[in-house]
C-alpha positions as semicolon CSV with decimal commas, in nm:
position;residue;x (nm);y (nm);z (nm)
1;X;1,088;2,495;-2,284
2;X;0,987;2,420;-2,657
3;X;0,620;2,351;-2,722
4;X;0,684;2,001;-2,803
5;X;0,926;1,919;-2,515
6;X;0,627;2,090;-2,269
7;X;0,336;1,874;-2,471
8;X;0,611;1,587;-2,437
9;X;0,660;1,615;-2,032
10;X;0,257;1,679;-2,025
11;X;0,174;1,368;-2,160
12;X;0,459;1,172;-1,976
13;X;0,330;1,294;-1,640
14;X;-0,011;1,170;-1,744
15;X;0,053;0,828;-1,835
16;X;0,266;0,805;-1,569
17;X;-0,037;0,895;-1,310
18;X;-0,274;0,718;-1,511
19;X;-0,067;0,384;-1,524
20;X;0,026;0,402;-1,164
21;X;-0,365;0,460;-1,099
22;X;-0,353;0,079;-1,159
23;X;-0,148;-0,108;-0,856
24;X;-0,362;-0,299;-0,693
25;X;-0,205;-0,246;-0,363
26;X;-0,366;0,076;-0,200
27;X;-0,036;0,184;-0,042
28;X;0,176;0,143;-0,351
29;X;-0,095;0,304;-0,563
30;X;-0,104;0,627;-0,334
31;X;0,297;0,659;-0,269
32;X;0,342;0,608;-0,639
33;X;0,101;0,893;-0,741
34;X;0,286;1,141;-0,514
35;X;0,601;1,045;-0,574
36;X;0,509;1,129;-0,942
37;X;0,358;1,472;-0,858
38;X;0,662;1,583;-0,625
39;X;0,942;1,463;-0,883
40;X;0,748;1,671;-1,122
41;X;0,684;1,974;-0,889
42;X;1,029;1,991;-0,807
43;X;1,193;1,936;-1,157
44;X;0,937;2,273;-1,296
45;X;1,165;2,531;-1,290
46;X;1,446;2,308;-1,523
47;X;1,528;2,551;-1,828
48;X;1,818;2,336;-1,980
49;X;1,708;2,156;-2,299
50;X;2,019;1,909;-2,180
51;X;1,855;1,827;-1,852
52;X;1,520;1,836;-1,972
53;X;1,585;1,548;-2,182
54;X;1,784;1,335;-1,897
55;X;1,522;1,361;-1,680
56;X;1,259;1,338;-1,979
57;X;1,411;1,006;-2,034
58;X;1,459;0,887;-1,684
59;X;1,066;0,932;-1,648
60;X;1,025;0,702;-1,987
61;X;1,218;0,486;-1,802
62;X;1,040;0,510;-1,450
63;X;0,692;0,441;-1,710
64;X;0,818;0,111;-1,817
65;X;0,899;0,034;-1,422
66;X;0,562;0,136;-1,319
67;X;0,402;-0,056;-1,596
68;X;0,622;-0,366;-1,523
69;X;0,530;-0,403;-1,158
70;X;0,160;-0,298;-1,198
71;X;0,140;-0,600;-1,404
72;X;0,350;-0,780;-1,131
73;X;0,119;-0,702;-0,884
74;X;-0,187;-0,805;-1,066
75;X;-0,052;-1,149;-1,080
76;X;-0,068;-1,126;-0,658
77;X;-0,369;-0,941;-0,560
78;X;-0,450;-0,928;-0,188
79;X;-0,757;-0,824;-0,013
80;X;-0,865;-0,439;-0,050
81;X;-0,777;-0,230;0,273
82;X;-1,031;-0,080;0,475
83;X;-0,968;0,279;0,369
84;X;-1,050;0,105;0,032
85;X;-1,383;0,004;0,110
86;X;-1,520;0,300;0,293
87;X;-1,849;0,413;0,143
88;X;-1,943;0,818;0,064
89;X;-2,123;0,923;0,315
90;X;-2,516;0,939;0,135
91;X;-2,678;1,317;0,222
């Protein structure tokens, strides 16, 4: 893979964990951040430039989905879950 192409898919995979960082929903928040990480984990080993850039672009286009119903779901918060609320334990 091509410098560029790697620094490309590098900072793809970030804003996609960053932006999905922000559903408000606890259970859509956590499925969407390992979703992310197994797509990528499995999709590692790709060497074709061809393939690189389908699945380059179907993650641009997974982004603008992520950022579309983040935004969705800010518009119908709910109450924070319990596992949400738990305090660190103080030592």
């Amino acid at each position: 893979m091509a410098a560029s192409s790697r620094a490309q898919v590098l900072d793809l995979y970030r804003a996609m964990l960053r932006e999905s960082k922000h559903f408000s929903a606890y259970n859509y928040r956590m499925y969407a951040v390992r979703r992310i990480r197994d797509a990528f984990r499995e999709n590692k080993s790709v060497k074709d430039p061809v393939e690189i850039q389908a699945l380059v672009n179907k993650a641009k286009r997974d982004l603008e989905i992520i950022r579309r119903q983040v935004h969705i779901g800010q518009l119908y918060s709910t109450d924070r879950l319990v596992i949400e609320n738990q305090e660190k334990p103080r030592t």
